[in-house]
C-alpha positions in Angstrom: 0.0 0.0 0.0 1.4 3.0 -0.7 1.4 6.3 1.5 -2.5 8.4 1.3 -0.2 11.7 1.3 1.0 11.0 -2.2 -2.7 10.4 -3.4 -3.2 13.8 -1.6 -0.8 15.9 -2.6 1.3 14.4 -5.9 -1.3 11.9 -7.4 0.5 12.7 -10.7 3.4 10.7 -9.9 0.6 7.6 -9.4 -1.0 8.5 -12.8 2.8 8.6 -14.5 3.5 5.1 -12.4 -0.2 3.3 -14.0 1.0 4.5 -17.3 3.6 2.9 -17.1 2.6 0.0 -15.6 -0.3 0.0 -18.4 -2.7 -0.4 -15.4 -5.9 0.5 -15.8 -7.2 1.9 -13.0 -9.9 4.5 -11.6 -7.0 6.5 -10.2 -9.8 9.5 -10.6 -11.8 8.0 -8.4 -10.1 7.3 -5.7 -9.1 11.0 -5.6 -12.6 11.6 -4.9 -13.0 9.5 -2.4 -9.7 10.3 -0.7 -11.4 14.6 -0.7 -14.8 13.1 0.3 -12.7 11.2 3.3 -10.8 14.4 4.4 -14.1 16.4 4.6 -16.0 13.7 6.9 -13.3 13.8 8.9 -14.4 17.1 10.0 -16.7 15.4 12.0 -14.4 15.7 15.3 -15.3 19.5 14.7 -18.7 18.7 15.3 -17.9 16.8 18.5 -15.9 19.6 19.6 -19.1 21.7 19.2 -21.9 19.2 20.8 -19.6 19.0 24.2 -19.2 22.7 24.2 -22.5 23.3 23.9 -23.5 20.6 26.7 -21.2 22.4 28.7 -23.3 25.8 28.3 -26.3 23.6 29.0 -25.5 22.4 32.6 -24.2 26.1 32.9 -27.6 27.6 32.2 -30.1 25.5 33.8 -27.4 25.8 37.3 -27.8 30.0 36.6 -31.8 29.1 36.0 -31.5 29.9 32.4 -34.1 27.3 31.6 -35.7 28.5 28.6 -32.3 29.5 27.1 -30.8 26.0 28.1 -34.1 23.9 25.9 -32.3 26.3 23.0 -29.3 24.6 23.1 -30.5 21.2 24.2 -32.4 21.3 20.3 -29.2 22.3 18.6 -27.3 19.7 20.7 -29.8 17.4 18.9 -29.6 18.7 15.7 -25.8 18.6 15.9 -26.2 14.8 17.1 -27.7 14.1 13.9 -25.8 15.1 11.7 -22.3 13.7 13.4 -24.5 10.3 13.0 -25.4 10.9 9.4 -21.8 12.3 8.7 -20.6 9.2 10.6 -22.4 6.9 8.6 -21.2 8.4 5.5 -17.5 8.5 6.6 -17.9 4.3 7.3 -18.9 4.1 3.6 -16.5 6.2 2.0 -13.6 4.7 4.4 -14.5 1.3 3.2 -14.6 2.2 0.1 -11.0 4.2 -0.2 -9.7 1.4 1.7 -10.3 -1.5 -0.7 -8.9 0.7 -4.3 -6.2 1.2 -2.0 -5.3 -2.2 -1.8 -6.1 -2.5 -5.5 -3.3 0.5 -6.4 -0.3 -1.3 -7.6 3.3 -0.5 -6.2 5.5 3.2 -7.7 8.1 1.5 -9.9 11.4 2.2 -8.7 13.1 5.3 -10.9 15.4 3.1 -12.4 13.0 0.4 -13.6 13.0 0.4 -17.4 9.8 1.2 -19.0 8.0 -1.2 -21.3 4.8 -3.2 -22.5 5.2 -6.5 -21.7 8.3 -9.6 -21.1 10.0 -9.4 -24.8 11.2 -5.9 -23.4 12.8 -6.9 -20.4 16.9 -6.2 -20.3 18.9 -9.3 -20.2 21.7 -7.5 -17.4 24.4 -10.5 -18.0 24.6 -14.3 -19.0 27.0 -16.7 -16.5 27.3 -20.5 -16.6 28.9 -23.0 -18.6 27.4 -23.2 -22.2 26.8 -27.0 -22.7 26.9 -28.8 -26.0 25.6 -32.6 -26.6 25.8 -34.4 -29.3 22.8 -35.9 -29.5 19.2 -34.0 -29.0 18.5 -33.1 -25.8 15.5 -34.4 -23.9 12.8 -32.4 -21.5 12.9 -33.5 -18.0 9.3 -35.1 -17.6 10.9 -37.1 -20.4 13.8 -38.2 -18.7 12.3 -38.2 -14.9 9.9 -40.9 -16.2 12.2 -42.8 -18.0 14.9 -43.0 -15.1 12.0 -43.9 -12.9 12.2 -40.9 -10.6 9.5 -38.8 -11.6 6.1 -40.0 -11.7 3.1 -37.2 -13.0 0.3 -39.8 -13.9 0.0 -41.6 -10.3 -0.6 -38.1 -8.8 -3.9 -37.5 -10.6 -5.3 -40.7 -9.2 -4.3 -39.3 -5.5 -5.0 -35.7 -6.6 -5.6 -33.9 -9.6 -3.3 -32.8 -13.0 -0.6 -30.5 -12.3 0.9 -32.7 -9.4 4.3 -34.8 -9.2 5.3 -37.3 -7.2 8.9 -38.0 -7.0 10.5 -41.2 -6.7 13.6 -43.1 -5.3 16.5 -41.0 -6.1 14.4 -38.1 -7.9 13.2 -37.5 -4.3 16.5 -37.4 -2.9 17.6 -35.2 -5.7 14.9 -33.2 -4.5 15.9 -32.8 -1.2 19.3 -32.5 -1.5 18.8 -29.8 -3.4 16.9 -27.6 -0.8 19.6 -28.9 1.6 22.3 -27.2 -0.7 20.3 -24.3 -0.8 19.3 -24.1 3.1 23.3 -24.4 4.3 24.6 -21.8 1.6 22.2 -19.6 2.9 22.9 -20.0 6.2 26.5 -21.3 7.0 27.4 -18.4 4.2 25.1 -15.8 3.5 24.2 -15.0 7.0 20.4 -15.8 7.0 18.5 -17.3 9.9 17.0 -20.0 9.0 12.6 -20.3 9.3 10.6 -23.5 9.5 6.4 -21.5 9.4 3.4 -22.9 9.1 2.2 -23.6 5.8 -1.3 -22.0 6.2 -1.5 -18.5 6.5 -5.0 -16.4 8.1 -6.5 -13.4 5.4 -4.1 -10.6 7.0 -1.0 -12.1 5.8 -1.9 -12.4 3.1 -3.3 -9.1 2.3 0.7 -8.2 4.3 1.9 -9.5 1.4 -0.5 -7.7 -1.6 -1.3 -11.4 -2.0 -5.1 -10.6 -1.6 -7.4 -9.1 -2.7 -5.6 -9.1 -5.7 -4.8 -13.1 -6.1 -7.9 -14.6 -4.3 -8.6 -16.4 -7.1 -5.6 -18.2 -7.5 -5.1 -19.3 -3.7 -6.4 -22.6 -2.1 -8.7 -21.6 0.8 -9.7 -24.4 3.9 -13.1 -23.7 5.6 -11.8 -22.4 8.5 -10.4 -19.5 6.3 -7.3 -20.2 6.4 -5.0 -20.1 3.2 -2.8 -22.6 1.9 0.6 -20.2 1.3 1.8 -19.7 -2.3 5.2 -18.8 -0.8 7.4 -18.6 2.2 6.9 -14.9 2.0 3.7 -14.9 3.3 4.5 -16.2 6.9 8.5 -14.6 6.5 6.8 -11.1 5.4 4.8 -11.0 8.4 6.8 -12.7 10.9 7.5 -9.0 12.8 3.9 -7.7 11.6 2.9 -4.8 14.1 6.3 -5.0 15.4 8.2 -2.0 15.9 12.3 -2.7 15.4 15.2 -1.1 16.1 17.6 0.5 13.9 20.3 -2.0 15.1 18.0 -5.0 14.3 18.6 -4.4 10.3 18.9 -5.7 8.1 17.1 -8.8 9.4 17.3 -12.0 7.3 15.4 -14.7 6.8 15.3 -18.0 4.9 12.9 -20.8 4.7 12.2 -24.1 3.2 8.1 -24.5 1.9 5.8 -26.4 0.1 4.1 -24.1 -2.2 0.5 -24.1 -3.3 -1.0 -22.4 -6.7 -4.4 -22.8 -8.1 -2.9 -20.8 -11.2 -3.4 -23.1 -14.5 -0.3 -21.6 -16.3 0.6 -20.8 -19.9 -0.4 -23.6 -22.3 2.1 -25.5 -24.1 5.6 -26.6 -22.5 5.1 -25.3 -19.2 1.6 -27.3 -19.4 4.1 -30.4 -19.2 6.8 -31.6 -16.0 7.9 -29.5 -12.8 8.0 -25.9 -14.5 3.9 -25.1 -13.2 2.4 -27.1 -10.5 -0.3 -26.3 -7.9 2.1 -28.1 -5.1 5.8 -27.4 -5.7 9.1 -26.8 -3.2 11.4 -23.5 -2.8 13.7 -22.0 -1.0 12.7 -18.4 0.3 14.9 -15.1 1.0 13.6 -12.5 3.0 15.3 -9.2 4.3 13.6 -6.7 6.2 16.1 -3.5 5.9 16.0 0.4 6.7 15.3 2.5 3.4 18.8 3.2 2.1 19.8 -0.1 2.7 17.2 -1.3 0.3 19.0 -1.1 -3.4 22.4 -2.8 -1.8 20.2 -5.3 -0.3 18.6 -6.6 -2.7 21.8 -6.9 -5.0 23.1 -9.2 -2.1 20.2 -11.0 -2.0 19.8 -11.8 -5.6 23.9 -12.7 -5.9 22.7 -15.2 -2.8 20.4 -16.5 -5.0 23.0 -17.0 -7.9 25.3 -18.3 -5.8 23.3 -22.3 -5.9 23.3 -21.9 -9.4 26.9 -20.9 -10.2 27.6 -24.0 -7.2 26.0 -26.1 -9.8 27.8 -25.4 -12.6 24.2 -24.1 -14.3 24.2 -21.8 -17.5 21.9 -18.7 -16.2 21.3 -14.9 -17.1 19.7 -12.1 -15.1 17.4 -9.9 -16.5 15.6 -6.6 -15.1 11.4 -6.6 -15.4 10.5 -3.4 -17.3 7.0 -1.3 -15.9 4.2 -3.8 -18.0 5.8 -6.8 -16.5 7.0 -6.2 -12.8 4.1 -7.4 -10.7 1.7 -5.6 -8.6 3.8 -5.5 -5.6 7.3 -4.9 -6.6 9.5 -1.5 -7.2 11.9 -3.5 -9.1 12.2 -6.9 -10.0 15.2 -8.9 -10.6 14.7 -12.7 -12.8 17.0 -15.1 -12.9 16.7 -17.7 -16.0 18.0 -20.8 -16.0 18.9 -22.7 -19.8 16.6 -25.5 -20.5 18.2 -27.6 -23.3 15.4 -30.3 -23.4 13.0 -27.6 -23.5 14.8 -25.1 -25.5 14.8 -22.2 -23.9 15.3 -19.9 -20.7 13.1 -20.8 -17.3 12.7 -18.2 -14.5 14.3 -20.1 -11.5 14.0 -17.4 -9.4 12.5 -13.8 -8.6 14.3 -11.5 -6.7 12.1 -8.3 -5.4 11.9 -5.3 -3.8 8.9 -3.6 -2.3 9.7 -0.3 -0.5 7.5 -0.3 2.5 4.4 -1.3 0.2 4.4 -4.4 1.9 5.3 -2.9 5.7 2.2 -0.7 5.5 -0.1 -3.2 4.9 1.8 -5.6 7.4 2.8 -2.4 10.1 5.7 -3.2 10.8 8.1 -0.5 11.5 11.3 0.6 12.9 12.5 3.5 15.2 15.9 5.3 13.5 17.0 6.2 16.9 15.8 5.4 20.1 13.5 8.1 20.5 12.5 8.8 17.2 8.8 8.2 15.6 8.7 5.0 14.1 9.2 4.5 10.3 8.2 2.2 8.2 11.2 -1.1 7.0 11.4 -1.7 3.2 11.1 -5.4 2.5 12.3 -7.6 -0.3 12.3 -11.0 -1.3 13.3 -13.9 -3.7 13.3 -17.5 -4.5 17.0 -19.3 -3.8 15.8 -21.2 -4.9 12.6 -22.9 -6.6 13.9 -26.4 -5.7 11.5 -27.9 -8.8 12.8 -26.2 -11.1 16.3 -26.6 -10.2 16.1 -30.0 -10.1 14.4 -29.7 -13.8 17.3 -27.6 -14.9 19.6 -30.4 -13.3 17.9 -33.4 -14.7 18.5 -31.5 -18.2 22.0 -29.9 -18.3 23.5 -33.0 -16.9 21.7 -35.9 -19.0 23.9 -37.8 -21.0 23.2 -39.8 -24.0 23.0 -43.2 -22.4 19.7 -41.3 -20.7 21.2 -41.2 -17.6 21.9 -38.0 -15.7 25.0 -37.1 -14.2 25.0 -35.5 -10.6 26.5 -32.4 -9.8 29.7 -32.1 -7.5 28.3 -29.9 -5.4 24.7 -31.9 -4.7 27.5 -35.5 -4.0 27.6 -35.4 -0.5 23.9 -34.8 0.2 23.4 -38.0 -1.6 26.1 -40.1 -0.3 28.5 -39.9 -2.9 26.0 -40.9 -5.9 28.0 -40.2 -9.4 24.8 -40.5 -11.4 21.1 -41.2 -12.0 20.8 -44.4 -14.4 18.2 -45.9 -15.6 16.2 -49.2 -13.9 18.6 -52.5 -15.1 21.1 -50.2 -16.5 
């Protein structure tokens, strides 16, 4: 959520930021309401009045000033009226303002670069070995079935489509993965390391600019509880209506979930294997930093995130979203791509994020720059290190060899006891 004063008093820079975005919004509107709020507010002058004049009231009828004391007992009432009509109008407005808020997407950070849609986005640098087989290179849903490890048809019987279950060594693969990931993070990188619940109540997610936005594409129990899409829904609001000190940041987090989508996806490939699934497993970083740390931070924390796949040897670029492709929370947005050679073509792996204190607002969670300074709000910013399904797809691919098996990386050996390589069943 961003701050009412810039809808107040520089709502241009919000209509530059939409059109850029290429949001369309009632920006117009919620001017209105935001004037039609201020006004109501007024009310408290009202109040002011209705207890001055009780005052006189008791004043006249102890002087004997009856007649002149009925007077003001009838534009007490009158006044009581109106603070209950003006009252009643202020709840509706409120409510009103209050939910376009939480419809207004973020302000793009200045340096974000402007653009329509994902074939604009600036590729910032390419790293990773550039692979070359010499025979053609297989998908992963290809090569997980065939090595026995990965197993999409058995899942619809338990569940529904868009559900893996992994096998043997593909599950160890798995998890030695998101062990990799887990110790680099923290033996290294300096993160403290989060175990949360995976369900999540309404104001988390609505912490997170998750809802109202995404309802639709969120798994809901009865009890109203959410299913999270992410590790940053429980990390973002670990310290909600917290206050922290200045010498608490940056805080960081990182955490280990299950993930859970309704969202169908893009048709085609991504239809296919461990690219879109409504249950999948990442890896989550989370920093909670003071304003000017925000732009170093989040460097660091997407150079975390390259770190697994530079430790497994994985050809990768990073590229910059541009305005029409940055989400609705973000400032700026950082992707990392991982080469798929059975699929031909680049993979976001992760998505490295930065929100200002859009998120914090929502959330409340603040900070005091000196002891006894008013409290600000933190900046927050996250990003996958990484999405463990996809990894292990981008494994599964770069490493197969033309026998079908798939080789292991150095760095994932001693999470699973030494194994050289995947082979197939009887090979």
């Amino acid at each position: 959520m961003i701050d009412h004063r810039i809808i107040r008093e520089t709502p241009e820079i919000v209509r530059e930021a939409l059109r850029k975005r290429h949001f369309d919004y009632d920006l117009d509107r919620l001017i209105e309401l935001e004037v039609a709020r201020r006004e109501l507010l007024q009310v408290e002058n009202l109040r002011a009045e209705k207890n001055r004049l009780s005052d006189e009231i008791g004043a006249a009828y102890r002087s004997g000033e009856r007649e002149h004391a009925e007077e003001l007992k009838t534009q007490v009432g009158a006044i009581s009226r109106e603070i209950e009509a003006q009252e009643e109008q202020l709840k509706e407005v409120e409510k009103q303002f209050s939910a376009m808020m939480l419809e207004l997407p973020n302000i793009p950070h200045d340096d974000v670069p402007e653009g329509a849609d994902d074939s604009e986005n600036p590729v910032l640098y390419e790293k990773g070995p550039e692979r070359s087989y010499n025979f053609e290179p297989l998908p992963h849903w290809v090569l997980g079935e065939r090595l026995g490890i990965l197993d999409f048809e058995r899942p619809v019987k338990m569940a529904a489509a868009r559900f893996v279950m992994n096998v043997g060594l593909g599950a160890a693969l798995e998890r030695a993965l998101i062990q990799l990931m887990l110790n680099t993070h923290t033996r290294e990188h300096g993160y403290t390391e989060i175990f949360p619940p995976f369900l999540a109540n309404k104001r988390s997610l609505v912490g997170t600019a998750t809802l109202p936005k995404f309802e639709e594409d969120q798994f809901k129990t009865r009890e109203g509880l959410y299913l999270i899409p992410t590790a940053e829904v429980p990390l973002t609001n670990i310290h909600q209506d917290e206050i922290l000190s200045a010498e608490e940041l940056p805080r960081c987090y990182v955490a280990y979930t299950a993930c859970f989508r309704r969202e169908a996806g893009s048709a085609g490939q991504e239809s296919r294997g461990l690219i879109r699934l409504h249950q999948f497993n990442k890896v989550e970083l989370m920093k909670f930093v003071k304003p000017e740390q925000a732009d170093e931070e989040l460097e660091r924390l997407t150079l975390n995130a390259e770190t697994i796949l530079q430790r497994l040897e994985l050809r990768y670029r990073r590229i910059i979203l541009c305005t029409g492709d940055m989400g609705f929370q973000p400032r700026r947005t950082y992707d990392l791509e991982v080469w798929m050679p059975g699929m031909d073509r680049w993979v976001e792996i992760s998505s490295c994020s930065q929100y200002g204190e859009f998120q914090a607002r929502r959330a409340n969670t603040r900070y005091r720059p000196e002891p006894e300074a008013a409290p600000q709000f933190v900046h927050t910013m996250n990003g996958s290190g990484l999405a463990a399904g996809r990894c292990m797809a981008a494994v599964i691919e770069n490493y197969q060899q033309a026998d079908g098996s798939v080789t292991i990386p150095d760095a994932l050996r001693p999470y699973m006891g030494g194994l050289v390589e995947i082979s197939a069943p009887g090979a």
